[in-house]
C-alpha positions in Angstrom: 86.3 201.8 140.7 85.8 198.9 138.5 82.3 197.9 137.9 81.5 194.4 139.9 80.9 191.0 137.3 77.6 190.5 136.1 78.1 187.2 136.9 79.9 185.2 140.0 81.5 183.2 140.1 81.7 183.1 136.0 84.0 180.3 135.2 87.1 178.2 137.5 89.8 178.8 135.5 92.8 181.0 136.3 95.0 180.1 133.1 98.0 181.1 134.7 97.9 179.1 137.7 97.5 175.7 135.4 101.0 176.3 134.0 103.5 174.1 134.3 106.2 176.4 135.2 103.8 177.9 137.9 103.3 174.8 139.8 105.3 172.6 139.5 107.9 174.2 140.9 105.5 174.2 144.2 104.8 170.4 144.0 107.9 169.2 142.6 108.5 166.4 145.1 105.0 164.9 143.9 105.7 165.2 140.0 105.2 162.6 138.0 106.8 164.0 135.0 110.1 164.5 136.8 113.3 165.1 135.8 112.2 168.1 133.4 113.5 171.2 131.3 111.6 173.8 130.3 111.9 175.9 126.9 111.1 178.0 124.5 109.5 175.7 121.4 112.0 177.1 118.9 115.1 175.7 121.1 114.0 172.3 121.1 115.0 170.9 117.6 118.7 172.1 117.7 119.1 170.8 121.8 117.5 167.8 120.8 120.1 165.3 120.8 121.0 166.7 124.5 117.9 166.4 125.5 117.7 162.8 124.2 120.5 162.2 125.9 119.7 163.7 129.5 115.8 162.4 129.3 115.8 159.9 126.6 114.2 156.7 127.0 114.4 154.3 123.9 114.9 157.0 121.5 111.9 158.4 122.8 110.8 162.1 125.0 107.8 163.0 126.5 106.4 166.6 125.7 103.9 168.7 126.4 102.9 172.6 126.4 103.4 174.4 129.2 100.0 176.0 129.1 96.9 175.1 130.7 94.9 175.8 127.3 96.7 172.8 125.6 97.7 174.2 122.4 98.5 170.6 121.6 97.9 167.3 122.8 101.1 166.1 125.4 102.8 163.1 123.7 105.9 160.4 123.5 107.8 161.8 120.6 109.9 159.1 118.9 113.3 160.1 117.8 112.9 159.0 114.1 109.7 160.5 113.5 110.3 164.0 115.3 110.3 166.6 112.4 106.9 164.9 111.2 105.4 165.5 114.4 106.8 168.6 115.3 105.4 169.5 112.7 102.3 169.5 114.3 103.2 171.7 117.7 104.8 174.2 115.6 101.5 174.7 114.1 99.5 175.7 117.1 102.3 177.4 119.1 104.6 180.4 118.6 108.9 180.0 118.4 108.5 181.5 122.0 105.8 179.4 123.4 106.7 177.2 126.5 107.5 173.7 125.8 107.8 170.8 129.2 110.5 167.9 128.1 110.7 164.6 130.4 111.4 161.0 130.2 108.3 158.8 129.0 107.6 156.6 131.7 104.9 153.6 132.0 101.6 154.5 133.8 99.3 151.6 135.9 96.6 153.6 136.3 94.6 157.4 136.5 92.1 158.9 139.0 91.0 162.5 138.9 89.2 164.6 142.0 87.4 167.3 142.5 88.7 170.0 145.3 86.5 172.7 146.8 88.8 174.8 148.1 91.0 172.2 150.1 88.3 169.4 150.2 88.4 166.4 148.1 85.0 166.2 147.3 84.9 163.4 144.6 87.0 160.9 142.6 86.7 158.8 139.7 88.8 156.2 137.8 89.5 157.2 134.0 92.2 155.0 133.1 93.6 151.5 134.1 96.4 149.3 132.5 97.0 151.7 129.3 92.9 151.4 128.9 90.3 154.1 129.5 88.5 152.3 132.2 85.9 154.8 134.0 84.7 153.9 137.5 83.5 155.4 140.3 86.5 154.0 142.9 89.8 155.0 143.6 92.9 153.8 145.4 92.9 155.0 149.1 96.6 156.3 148.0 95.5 158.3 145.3 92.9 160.4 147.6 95.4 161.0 150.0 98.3 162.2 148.1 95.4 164.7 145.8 94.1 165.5 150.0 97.7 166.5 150.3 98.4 168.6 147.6 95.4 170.4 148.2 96.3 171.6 151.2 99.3 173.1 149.4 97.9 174.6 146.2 94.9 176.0 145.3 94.9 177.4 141.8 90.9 178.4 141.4 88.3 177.8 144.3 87.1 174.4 142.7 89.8 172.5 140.5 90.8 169.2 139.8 94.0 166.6 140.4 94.9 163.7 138.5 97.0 161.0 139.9 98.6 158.4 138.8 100.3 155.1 139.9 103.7 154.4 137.8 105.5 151.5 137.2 107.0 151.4 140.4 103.6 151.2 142.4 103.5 154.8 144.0 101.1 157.5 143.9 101.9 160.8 141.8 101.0 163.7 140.8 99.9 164.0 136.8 98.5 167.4 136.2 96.1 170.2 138.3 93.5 171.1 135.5 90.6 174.1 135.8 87.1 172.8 136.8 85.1 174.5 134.2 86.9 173.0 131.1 87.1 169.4 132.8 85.6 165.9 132.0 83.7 164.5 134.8 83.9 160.6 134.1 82.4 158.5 136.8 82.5 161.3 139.9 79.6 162.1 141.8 77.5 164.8 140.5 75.6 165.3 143.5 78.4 165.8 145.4 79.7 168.1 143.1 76.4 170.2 141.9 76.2 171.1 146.2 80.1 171.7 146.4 80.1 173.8 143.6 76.7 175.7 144.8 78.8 176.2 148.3 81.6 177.5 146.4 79.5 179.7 144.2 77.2 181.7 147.0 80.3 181.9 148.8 81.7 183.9 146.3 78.7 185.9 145.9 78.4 186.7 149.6 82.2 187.9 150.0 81.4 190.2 146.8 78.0 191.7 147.7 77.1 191.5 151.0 78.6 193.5 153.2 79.0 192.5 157.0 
């Protein structure tokens, strides 16, 4: 028998349930970054005229890792300038190393929450007409599509959604991120300091004591 952690809960974030590949294809219809291919980074330079030509916008793709850990930052990658800035995934990812390929597509605005368990328990503005913009509001839209999805997915016990509102004035969904290796930005951190202390002796309990 395995010895039990030293410490519980330790921190929120079950790598593998951040990937791409592992939820988006449970919360597809909410995607944001939709139409997509997935693929192994050292396929995408000699597909990359087909992919242009599937997802293209203006020359341009959007791409990003597939893993949670963000090897490297996502980005619009310009046709003209690819090699120069591929060189720059290839540096911090292997040939084999998951790669998420979509169409670039205008954003109005970002919110992110904070879920305990399936609770929204916070929100906070973070971005607003291309500008970081940090406030402690949120579109009534935005909290219920993220109250939505987290009744559907639950990657860690606390995590976090980010919404945001495209060009055409709906609600979707951006990215889940882990809780422990998130920024905050306007949300309330009382709300969050007792959720998380909920969370956390819940945890405990269902480890050590025994009913």
């Amino acid at each position: 028998m395995k010895d039990k952690p030293k410490w519980v809960p330790g921190p929120w974030l079950t790598a593998e349930n951040y990937k791409c590949t592992h939820y988006y294809p449970r919360l597809g219809s909410f995607l944001f970054n939709d139409p997509y291919i997935v693929m192994p980074r050292g396929d995408v330079p000699r597909h990359l005229n087909q992919l242009n030509s599937w997802l293209g916008k203006d020359d341009c793709l959007f791409i990003r890792p597939d893993s949670a850990l963000k090897p490297f930052t996502a980005m619009v990658f310009k046709m003209d300038l690819f090699e120069k800035d591929w060189e720059w995934v290839k540096e911090f990812t292997d040939p084999e190393s998951l790669i998420v390929i979509s169409s670039p597509k205008n954003i109005l605005g970002e919110w992110r929450f904070v879920v305990a368990g399936t609770q929204i328990v916070t929100g906070s503005q973070y971005q607003l007409n291309k500008k970081f913009d940090m406030a402690p509001s949120y579109p009534v839209g935005a909290e219920n599509l993220a109250a939505e999805i987290a009744q559907i997915y639950q990657p860690d016990p606390m995590f976090i959604i980010d919404i945001c509102l495209g060009a055409d004035q709906k609600f979707y969904l951006l990215e889940l991120g882990a809780f422990s290796v998130a920024g905050l930005y306007a949300c309330d951190m009382e709300k969050i300091v007792k959720a998380a202390a909920e969370v956390a002796e819940k945890e405990w309990n269902d480890l050590y004591i025994k009913y």
